[in-house]
N, C-alpha and C positions, 0 to 999 in steps of 0.2 A: 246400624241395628234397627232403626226406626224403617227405614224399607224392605225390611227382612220380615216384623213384624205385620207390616200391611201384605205382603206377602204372602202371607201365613192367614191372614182374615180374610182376603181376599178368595182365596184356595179352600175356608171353611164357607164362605158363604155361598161359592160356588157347590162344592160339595152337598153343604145341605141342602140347596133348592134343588138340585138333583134329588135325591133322596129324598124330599117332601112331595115333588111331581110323581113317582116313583109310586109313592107309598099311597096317594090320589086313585094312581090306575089300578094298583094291587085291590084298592077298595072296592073297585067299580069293574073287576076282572075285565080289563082292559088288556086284549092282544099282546099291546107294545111294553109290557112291563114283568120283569124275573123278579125271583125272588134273588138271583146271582148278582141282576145289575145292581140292585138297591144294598146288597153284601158288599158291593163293590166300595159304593158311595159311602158307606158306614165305616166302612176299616179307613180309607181318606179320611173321615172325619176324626176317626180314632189317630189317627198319625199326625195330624197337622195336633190335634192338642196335646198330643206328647210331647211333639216338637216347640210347641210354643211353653210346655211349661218348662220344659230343659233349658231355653231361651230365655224364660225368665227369672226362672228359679221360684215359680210357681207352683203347686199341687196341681195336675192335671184334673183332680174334683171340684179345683174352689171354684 
């Protein structure tokens, strides 16, 4: 369970630096950045915490 969990941080922390890079270029209308990729990166974000709170029997808000 304990590698499943790192797993799952792992997957969020990638996610959000994506998504935080992302959201950089959108500021600075930057070429290299959608509104679709950073949708991308968000719904990832939204699934790994669903998954982790199902996995922990946690609230996906706490």
């Amino acid at each position: 369970m304990n590698r499943e969990i790192d797993d799952l941080l792992q997957r969020a922390l990638d996610s959000s630096a994506k998504a935080s890079s992302l959201i950089r270029k959108l500021a600075t209308s930057s070429p290299h950045a959608s509104l679709e990729a950073l949708e991308k990166h968000v719904a990832a974000l939204q699934a790994v915490r669903n998954e982790f709170a199902y996995r922990t029997g946690r609230s996906a808000l706490e």
